[in-house]
C-alpha positions as CSV (number, residue, x, y, z in Angstrom):
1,X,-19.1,-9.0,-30.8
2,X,-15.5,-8.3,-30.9
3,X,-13.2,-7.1,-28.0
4,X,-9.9,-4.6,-28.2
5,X,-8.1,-7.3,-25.8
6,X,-9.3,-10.6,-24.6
7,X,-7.3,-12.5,-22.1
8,X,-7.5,-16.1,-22.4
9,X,-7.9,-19.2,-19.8
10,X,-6.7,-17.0,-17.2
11,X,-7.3,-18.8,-13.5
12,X,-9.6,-16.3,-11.2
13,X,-8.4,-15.7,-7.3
14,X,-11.5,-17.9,-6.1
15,X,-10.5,-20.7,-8.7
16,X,-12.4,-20.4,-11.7
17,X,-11.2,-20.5,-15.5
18,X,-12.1,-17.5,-17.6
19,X,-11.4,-15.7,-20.5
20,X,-11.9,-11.6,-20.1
21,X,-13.4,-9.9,-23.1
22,X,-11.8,-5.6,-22.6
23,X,-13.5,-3.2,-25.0
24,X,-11.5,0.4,-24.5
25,X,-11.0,0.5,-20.7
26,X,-13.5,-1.2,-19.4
27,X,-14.0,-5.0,-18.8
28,X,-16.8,-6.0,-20.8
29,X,-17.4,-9.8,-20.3
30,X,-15.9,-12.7,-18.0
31,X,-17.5,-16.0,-19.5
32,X,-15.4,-19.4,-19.1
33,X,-14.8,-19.1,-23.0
34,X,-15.1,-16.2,-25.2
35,X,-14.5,-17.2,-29.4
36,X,-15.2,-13.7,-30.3
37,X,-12.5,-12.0,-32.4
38,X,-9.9,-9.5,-30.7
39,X,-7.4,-6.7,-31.4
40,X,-5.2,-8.6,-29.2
41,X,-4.9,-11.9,-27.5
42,X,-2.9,-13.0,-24.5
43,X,-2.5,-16.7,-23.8
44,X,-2.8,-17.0,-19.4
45,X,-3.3,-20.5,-19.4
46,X,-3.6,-21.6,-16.2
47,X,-1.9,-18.9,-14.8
48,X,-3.5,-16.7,-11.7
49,X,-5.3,-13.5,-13.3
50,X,-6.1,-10.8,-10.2
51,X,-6.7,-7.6,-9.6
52,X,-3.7,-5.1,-9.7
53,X,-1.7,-4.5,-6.3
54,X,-3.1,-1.5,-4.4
55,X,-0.3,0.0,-1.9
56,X,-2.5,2.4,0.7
57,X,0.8,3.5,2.2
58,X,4.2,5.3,1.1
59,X,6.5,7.9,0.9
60,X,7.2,9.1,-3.2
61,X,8.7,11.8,-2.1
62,X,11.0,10.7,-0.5
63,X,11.7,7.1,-2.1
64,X,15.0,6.2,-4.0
65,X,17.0,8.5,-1.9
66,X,18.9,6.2,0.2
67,X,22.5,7.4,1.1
68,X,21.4,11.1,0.6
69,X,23.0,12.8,2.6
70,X,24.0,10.0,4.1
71,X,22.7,6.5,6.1
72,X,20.4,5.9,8.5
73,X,23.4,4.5,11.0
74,X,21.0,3.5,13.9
75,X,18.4,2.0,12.0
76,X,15.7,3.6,14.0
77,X,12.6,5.3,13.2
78,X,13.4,9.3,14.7
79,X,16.9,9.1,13.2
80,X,15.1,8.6,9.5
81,X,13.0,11.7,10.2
82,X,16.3,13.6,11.2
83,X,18.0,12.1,8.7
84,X,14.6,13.6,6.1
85,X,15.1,16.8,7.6
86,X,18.6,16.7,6.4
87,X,17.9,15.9,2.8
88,X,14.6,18.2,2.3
89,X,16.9,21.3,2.2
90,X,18.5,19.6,-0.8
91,X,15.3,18.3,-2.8
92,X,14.9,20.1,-6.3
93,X,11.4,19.8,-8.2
94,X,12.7,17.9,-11.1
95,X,14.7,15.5,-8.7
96,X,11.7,14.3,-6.4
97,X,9.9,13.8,-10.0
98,X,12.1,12.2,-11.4
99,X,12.8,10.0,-8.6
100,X,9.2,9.4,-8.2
101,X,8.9,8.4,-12.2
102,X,11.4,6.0,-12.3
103,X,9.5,4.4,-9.0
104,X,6.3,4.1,-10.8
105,X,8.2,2.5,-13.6
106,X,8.9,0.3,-11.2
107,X,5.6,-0.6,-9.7
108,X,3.7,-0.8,-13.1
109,X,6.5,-3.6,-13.7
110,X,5.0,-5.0,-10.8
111,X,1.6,-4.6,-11.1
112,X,1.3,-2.2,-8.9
113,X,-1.4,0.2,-10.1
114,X,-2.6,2.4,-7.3
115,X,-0.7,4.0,-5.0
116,X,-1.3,6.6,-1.6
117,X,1.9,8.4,-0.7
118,X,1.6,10.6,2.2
119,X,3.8,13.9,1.2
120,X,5.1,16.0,3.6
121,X,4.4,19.7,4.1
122,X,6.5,20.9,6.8
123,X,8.4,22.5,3.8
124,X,7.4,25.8,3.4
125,X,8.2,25.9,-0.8
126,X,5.9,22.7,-1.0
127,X,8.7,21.6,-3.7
128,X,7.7,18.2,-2.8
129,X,3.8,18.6,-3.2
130,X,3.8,20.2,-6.6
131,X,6.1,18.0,-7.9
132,X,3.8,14.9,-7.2
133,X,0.8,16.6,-8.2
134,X,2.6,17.1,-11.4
135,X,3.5,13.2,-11.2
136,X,-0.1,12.3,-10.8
137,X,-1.2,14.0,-13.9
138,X,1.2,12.2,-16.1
139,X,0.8,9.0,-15.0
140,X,-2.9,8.8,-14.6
141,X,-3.2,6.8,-17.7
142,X,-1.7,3.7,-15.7
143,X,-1.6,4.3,-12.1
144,X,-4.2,5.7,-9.4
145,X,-2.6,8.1,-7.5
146,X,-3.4,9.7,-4.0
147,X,-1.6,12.6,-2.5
148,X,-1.9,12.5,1.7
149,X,-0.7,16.1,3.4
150,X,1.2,14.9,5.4
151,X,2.7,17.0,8.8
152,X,5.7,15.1,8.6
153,X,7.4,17.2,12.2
154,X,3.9,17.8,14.0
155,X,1.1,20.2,13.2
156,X,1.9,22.1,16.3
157,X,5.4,20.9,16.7
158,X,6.5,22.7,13.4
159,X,5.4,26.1,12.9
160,X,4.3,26.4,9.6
161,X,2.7,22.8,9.2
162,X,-0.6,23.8,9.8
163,X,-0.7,26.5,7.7
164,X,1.3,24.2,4.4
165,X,-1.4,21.4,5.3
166,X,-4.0,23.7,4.4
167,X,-2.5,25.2,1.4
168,X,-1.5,21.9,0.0
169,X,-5.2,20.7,0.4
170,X,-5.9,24.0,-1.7
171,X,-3.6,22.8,-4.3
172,X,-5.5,19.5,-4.5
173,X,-4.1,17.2,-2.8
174,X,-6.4,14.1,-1.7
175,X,-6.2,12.9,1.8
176,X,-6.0,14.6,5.4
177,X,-2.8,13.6,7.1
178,X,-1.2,13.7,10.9
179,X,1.4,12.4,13.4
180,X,0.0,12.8,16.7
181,X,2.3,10.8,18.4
182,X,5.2,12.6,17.4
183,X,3.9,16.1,18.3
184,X,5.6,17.4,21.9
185,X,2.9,16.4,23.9
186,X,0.5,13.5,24.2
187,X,-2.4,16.6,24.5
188,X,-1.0,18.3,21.2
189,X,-1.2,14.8,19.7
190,X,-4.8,14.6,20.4
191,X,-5.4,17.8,19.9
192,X,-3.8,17.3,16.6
193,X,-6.4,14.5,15.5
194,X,-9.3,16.5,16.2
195,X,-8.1,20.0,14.1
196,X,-7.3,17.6,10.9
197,X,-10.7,15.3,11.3
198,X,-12.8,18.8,11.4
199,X,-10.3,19.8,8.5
200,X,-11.3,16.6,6.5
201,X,-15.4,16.9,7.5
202,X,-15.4,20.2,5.9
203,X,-14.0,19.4,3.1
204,X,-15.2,16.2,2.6
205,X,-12.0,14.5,2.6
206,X,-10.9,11.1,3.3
207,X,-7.7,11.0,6.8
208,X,-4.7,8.7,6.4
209,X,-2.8,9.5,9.9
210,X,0.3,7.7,11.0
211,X,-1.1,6.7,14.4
212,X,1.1,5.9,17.2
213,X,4.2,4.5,15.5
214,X,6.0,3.8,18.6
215,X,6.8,0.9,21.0
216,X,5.2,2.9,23.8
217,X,2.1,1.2,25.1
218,X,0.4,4.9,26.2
219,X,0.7,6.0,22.6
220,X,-3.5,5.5,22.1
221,X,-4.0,8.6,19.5
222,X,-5.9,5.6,17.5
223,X,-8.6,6.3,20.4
224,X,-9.0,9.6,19.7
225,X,-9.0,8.8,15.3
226,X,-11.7,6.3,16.3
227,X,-13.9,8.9,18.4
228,X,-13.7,11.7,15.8
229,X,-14.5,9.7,13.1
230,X,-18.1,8.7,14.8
231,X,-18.5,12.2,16.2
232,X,-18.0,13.7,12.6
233,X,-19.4,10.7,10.6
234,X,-16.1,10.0,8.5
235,X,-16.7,6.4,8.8
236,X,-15.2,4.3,5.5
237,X,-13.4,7.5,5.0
238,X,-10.6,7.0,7.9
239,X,-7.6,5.0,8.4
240,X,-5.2,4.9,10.9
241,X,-1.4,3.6,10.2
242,X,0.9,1.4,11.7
243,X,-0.5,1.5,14.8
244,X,2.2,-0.2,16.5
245,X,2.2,0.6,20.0
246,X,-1.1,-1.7,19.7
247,X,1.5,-4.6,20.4
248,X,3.0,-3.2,23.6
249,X,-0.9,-2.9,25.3
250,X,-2.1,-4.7,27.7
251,X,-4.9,-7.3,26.5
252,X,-7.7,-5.3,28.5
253,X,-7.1,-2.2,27.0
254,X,-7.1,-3.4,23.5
255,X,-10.2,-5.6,24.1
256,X,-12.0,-2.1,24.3
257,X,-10.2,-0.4,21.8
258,X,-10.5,-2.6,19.1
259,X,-15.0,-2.8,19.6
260,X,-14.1,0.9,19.3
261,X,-12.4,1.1,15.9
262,X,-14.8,-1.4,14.6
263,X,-17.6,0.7,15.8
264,X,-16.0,3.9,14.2
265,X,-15.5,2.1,10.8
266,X,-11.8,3.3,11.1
267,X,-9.5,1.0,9.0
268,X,-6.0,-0.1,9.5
269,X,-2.8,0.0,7.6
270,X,-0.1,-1.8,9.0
271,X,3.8,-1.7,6.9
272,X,5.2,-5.3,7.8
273,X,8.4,-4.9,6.0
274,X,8.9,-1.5,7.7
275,X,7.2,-1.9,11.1
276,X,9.7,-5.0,12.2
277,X,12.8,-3.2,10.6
278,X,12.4,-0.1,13.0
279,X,10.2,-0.9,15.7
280,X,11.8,-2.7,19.5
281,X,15.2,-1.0,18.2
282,X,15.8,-0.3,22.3
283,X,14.8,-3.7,23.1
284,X,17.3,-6.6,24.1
285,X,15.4,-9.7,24.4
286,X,12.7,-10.6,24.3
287,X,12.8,-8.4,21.3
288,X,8.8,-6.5,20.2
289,X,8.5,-7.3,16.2
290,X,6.6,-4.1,15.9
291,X,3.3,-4.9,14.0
292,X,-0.3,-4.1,15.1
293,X,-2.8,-6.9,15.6
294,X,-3.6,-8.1,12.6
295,X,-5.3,-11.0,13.4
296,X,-7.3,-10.0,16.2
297,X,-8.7,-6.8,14.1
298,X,-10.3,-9.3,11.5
299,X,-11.7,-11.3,13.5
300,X,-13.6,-8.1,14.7
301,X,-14.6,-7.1,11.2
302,X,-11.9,-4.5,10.9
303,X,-11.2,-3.6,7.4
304,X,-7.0,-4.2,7.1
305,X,-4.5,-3.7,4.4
306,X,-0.9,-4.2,4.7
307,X,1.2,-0.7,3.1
308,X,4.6,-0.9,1.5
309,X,5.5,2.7,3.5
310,X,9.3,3.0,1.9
311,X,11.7,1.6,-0.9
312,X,15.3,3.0,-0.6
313,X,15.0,5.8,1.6
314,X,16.2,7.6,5.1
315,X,14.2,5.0,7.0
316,X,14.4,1.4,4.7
317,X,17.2,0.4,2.7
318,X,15.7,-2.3,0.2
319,X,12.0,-2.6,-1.6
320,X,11.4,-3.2,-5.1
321,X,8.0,-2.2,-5.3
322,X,6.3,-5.4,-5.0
323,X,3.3,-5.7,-2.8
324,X,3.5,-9.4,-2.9
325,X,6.8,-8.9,-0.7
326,X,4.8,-7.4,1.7
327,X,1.9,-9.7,1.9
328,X,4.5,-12.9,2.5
329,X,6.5,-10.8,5.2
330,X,2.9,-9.5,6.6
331,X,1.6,-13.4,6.8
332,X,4.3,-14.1,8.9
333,X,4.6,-11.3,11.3
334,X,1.1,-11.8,11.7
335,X,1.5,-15.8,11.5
336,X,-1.5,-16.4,9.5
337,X,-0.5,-19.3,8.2
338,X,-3.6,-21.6,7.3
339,X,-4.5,-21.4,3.3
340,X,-7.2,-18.8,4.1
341,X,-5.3,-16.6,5.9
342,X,-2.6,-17.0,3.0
343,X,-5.4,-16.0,0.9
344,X,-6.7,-12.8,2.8
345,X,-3.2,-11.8,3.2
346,X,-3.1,-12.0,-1.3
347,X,-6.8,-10.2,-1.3
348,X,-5.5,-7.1,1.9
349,X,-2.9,-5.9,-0.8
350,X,-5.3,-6.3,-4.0
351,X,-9.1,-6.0,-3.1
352,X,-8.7,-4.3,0.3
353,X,-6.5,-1.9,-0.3
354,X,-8.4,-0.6,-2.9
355,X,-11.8,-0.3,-0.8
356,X,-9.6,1.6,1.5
357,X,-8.5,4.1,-1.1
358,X,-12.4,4.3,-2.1
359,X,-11.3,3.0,-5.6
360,X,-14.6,1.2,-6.3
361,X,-13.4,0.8,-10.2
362,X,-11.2,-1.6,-9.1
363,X,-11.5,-4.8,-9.7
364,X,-12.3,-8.4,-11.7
365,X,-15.8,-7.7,-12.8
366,X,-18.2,-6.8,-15.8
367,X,-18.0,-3.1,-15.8
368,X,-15.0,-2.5,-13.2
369,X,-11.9,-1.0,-15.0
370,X,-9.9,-3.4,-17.8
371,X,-6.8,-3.1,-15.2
372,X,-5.4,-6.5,-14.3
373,X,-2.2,-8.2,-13.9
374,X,-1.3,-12.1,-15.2
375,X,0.6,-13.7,-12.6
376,X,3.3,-17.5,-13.1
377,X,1.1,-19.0,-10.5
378,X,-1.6,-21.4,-9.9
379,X,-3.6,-19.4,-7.1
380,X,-3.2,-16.4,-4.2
381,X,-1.6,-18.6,-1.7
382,X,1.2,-19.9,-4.7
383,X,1.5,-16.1,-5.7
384,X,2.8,-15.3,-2.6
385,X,5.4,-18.5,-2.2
386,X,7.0,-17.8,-5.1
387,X,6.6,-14.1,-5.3
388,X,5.4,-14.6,-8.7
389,X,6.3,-13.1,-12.0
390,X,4.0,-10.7,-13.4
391,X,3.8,-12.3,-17.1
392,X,1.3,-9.4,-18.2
393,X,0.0,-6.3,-16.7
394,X,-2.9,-4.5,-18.1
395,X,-4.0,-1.2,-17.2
396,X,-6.8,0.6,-18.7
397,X,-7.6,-2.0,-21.3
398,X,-3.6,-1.7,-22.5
399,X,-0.9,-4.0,-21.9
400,X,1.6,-2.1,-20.2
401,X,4.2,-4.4,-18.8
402,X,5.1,-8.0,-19.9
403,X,7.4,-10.7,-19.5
404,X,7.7,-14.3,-20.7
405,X,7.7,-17.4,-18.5
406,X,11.1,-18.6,-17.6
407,X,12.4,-22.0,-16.4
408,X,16.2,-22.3,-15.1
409,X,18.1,-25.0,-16.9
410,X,19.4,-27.9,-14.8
411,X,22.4,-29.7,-15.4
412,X,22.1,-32.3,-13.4
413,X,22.9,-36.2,-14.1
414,X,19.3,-38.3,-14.1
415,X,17.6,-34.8,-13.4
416,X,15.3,-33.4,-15.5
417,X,16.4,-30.4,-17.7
418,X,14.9,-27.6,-16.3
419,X,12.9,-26.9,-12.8
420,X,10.0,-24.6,-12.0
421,X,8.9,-24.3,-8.9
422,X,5.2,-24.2,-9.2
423,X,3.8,-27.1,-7.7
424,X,0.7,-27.9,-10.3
425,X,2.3,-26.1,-13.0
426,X,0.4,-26.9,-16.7
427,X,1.9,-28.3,-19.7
């Protein structure tokens, strides 16, 4: 038998030494040694082979924008969305696609290979929607794209947004979207989850809502998500993000609301980097971080992923597309700090993240998709110390993005002459 692409003494994410055997797209054997001959062969000597990234969260329509028209000065959440209703008069076709190109240039790089952006349709011309749709056609050869419609003022609160929601979803975009809590009232945000859940059930869609993004402990739309998704039987198909005002409750309160997300098979999305950058901006001290509770929902069986949400745009000013930046700022918010929490936190933004998007194809297995990334490190939790290079991304059988291994040089008197800072690194 001979394979188009074999990958060679690659280290699996639960420790194992293989070699993977790709014929066309697909992975077609995962043996600890495979002599057969190959079209290609990449050496991954103990280096950590794992699924691709997966980022359930973010904003392409808006990303690479910062300083257009200007700064977010305050930092806050609600001056980025004023700041976004600044620059959406200015948006042109070919700039959110070329924006969003040059982004998933970026993220392949990175091995970032799937990706669910909400995209918002309180714009009447829908500039923004078409030009991702048109983004998700030409790179479908390397990256999984999801399109979210995506209220972004309220789907009462903004005139036309119900109305664009439902022509968007006729265009074909994905996902059912929301903002409950930023609607006028805390009985239009309810209000709001039920009319997009009955949207969704209809259709037979999956719902991505931003769910009480706030610091205000009566936010609780994520009651409501959790209640329409067992009342119309969306379960697996549902996931509330954020979720922030979860760390402002009271302990009672959430020891019944999390039984009730569990229950509803509702899963959670929380955006480290982003959450603690705008969240408890009208605290003094002690000062709210702003992430949900992370912890406490897997230890109930809730499914969790952590989202990327922005890179370069009205509401975050840095990013680089690398989903292992958000794991290691996730692992601390969240202080899961043994090895297999440091583990969990590596498989929420490769394995999880993907079941979330219902991207079964996903994943390091005979028959699952031949796409794959090659990372400098020994293991998950090393990946996420060092960040680690991606030496060799493979998408759809191909080898897309690649890199060699790089020591610094040392000049240093009895030191040795160069320094890498994998702890077990082989010769």
């Amino acid at each position: 038998m001979s394979f188009d692409l074999i990958v060679k003494g690659g280290v699996l994410p639960d420790g194992t030494s293989a070699d993977i055997g790709i014929s066309g797209e697909t992975i077609a054997a995962i043996e600890p040694s495979i002599s057969a001959e190959a079209g290609r062969v990449v050496d991954a000597s103990g280096c950590l082979v794992s699924p691709p990234f997966v980022d359930p969260h973010f904003h392409m329509d808006a990303t690479l924008s910062y300083g257009i028209p200007r700064i977010n000065a305050s930092g806050t959440l609600l001056e980025g969305i004023a700041l976004w209703g600044e620059l959406k008069p200015l948006l042109t076709h070919e700039a959110v696609k070329e924006r969003a190109l040059a982004y998933c240039d970026w993220a392949v790089s990175m091995g970032l290979l799937a990706i669910r952006t909400h995209v918002d349709v309180c714009d009447d011309r829908l500039l923004a929607v078409e030009a991702l749709l048109e983004v998700k056609k030409e790179i479908a050869p390397y990256i999984d794209l999801q399109l979210v419609a995506f209220p972004q003022d309220g789907l009462y609160r903004s005139p036309t947004a119900r109305e664009n929601t439902i022509r968007a979803l006729d265009l074909g975009v994905d996902v059912v979207g929301g903002i409950p809590h930023f609607e006028r009232t805390m009985a239009d945000g309810t209000r709001s989850v039920t009319e997009l859940c009955e949207i969704a059930a209809r259709r037979g869609l999956m719902v991505d809502m931003h769910c009480d993004e706030t610091d205000d402990p009566l936010s609780r739309h994520i009651e409501q998500l959790a209640y329409e998704t067992q009342r119309l039987g969306l379960a697996g198909r549902v996931a509330g993000s954020h979720l922030t005002s979860m760390h402002s409750m009271d302990n009672y309160y959430v020891s019944k609301l999390l039984p009730l997300i569990a229950e509803a098979g509702v899963s959670a999305i929380p955006n480290p980097l982003i959450n603690i950058m705008l969240q408890g901006r009208h605290d003094t001290y002690p000062k709210r971080r702003g992430m949900t509770r992370v912890k406490e929902m897997l230890a109930l069986g809730i499914r969790v992923g952590f989202g990327q949400d922005c890179v370069l745009d009205p509401w975050y000013s840095l990013g680089t597309a690398d989903m292992l930046d958000v794991a290691f700022m996730g692992l601390h918010v969240a202080q899961m700090s043994s090895p297999s929490d440091m583990a969990r936190c590596f498989d929420m933004v490769t394995n999880v993240n993907a079941a979330i998007m219902g991207l079964d194809h996903l994943g390091l297995a005979v028959g699952k998709r031949a796409s794959f990334i090659v990372l400098d490190a020994g293991d998950p939790v090393e990946a996420l110390r060092l960040r680690a290079e991606r030496l060799c991304v493979v998408a759809r059988g191909k080898v897309v993005a690649e890199r060699p291994r790089r020591d610094t040089r040392l000049s240093l008197p009895g030191r040795p002459g160069q320094v890498n800072r994998r702890h077990n690194r082989p010769n």
